[in-house]
N, C-alpha and C positions, 0 to 999 in steps of 0.2 A: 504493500500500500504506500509505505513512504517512497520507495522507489519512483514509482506513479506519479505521485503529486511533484517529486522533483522533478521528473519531466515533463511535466505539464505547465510547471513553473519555468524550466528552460524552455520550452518552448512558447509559450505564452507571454516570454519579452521578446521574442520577435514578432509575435501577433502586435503587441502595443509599438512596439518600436515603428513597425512599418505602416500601420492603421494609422498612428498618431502623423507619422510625418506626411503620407500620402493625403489626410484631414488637412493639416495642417498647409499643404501646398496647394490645394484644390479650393480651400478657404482664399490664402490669399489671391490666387488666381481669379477667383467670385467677385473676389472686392475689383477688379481691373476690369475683369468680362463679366459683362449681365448673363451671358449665355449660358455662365458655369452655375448660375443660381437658381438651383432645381432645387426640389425637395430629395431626391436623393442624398444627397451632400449632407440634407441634417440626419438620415438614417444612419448614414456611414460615420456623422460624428458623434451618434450613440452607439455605434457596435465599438469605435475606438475608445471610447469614454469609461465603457462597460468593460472594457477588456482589461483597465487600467485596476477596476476594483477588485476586481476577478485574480487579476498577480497580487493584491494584496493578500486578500482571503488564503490564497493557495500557500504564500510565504510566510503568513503566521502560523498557519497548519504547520508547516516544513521547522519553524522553528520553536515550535512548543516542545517544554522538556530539553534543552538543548541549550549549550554554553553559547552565547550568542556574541560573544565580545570581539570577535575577530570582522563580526560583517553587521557591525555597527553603521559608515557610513551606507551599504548596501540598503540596510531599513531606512534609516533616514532618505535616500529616497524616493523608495518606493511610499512611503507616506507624502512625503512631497507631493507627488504626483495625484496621489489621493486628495489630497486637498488645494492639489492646483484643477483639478478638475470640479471641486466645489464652488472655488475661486469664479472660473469661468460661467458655469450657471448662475451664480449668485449677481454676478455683474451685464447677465445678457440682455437684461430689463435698461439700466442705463444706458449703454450702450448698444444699445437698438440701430441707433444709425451706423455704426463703426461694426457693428458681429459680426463682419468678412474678416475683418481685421484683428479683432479680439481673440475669436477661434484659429485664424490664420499662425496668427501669434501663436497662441497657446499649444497646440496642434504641435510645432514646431519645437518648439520647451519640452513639451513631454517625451516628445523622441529624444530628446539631448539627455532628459533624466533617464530613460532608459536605457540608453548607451551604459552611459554612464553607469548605470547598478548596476548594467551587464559587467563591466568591465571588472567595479568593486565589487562583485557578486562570489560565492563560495564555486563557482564553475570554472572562474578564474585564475584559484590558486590552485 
């Protein structure tokens, strides 16, 4: 079982990794071209959003019970990301006129946080 959820957590930051950045370039590409602004684009910026909470859930499963202090910054941000995607909902009401740009932005951030934990991640050492 633990096996499992580790791969599904290794594989599940490249599901966020590529959702997020692919969201996040198709976002800002929206804000440039009318044409990119389907409603498609907001489905696909809930399957990347959703993917992001889904690596969390999987990696405190992975880490429960477990000496945790070596992949310290790895949690840190994978929470990040969790509440950078709250960040972005929370603000998409103000931001109404700019939400090509907002999400574009953000979109973009969370692949770099994912890089990122990939890299600081326990798969890494």
């Amino acid at each position: 079982m633990n096996e499992t959820v580790r791969t599904l957590h290794l594989d599940g930051a490249w599901v966020v990794i590529v959702t997020n950045g692919l969201t996040g370039a198709w976002s800002l590409a929206a804000h440039r071209f009318e044409v990119l602004r389907v409603a498609a684009l907001w489905w696909f910026v809930a399957v990347a959003e959703v993917a992001v909470f889904v690596q969390v859930v999987l990696g405190v499963l992975l880490i429960q019970g477990r000496d945790t202090e070596p992949y310290q910054f790895h949690m840190l941000y994978g929470f990040a990301a969790a509440f950078t995607v709250a960040i972005l909902y929370s603000y998409r009401g103000q931001l109404q006129a700019q939400r090509y740009l907002l999400y574009g932005a953000g979109g973009v951030f969370l692949m770099g946080l994912g890089l990122r934990s990939l890299v600081l991640g326990p798969a890494s050492g």
